[in-house]
C-alpha positions in Angstrom: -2.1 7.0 -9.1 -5.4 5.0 -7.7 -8.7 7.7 -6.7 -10.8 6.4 -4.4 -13.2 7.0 -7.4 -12.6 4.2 -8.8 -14.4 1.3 -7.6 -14.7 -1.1 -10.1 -10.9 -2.3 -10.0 -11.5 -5.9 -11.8 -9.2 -7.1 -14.6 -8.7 -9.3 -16.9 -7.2 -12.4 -15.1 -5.5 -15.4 -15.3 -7.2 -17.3 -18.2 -9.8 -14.6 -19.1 -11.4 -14.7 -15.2 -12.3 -11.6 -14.0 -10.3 -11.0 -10.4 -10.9 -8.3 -7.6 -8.4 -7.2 -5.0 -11.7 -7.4 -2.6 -11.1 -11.2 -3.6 -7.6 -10.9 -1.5 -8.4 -12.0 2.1 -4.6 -12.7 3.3 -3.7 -10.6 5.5 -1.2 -7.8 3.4 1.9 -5.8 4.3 1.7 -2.6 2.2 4.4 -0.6 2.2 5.3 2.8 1.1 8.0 5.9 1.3 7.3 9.4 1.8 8.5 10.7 -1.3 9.3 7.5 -3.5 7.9 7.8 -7.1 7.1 4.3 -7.7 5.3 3.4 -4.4 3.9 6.8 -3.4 2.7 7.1 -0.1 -0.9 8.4 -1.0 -1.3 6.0 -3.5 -0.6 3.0 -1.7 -2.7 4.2 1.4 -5.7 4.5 -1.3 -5.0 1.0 -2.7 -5.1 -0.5 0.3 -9.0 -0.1 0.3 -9.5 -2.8 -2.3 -8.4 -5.4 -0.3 -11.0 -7.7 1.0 -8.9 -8.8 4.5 -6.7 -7.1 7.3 -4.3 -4.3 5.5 -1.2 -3.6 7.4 -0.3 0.0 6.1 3.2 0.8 6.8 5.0 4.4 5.4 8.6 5.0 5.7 10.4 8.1 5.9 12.9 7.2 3.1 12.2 9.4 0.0 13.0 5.3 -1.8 11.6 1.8 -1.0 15.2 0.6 -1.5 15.7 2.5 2.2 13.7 0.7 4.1 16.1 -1.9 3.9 19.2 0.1 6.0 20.1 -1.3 9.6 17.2 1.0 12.2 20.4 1.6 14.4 21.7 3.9 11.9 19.0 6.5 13.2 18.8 7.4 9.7 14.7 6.5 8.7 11.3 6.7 10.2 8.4 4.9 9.6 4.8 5.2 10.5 1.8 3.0 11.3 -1.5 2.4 13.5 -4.9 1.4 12.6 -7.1 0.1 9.7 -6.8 2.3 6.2 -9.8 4.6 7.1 -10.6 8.1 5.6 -8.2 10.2 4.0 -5.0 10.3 3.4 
């Protein structure tokens, strides 16, 4: 899971370049699920500090990224949105 402690989130790159999501200025869709394991909610909301443009932060209520793929007339998820990624989760 990311931490808002750490700042330095440069990597290794493409041919040995040193690259930083604060690099990113397309605008980005991140999405999470209330109680997915591999795209947890928290930890997708703290990630999307790094980016260096407009961050679109978008949580479903599926407990799985798969369900945000079901038809919204089946009544069946939520999702929630509004505002830059500021503060805490």
């Amino acid at each position: 899971m990311l931490s808002a402690e750490q700042p330095d989130q440069r990597r290794d790159g493409a041919r040995g370049k040193k690259i930083s999501l604060g690099d990113v200025k397309i605008p980005i869709y991140n999405l999470a699920t209330k109680e997915d394991h591999i795209a947890p909610a928290k930890s997708v909301f703290v990630g999307s500090h790094f980016f260096g443009g407009d961050v679109t932060y978008v949580m479903s209520g599926s407990g799985h990224i798969a369900g945000v793929v079901n038809p919204p007339d089946k009544g069946k998820y939520q999702f929630w949105t509004g505002g830059p990624t500021t503060g805490d989760f």
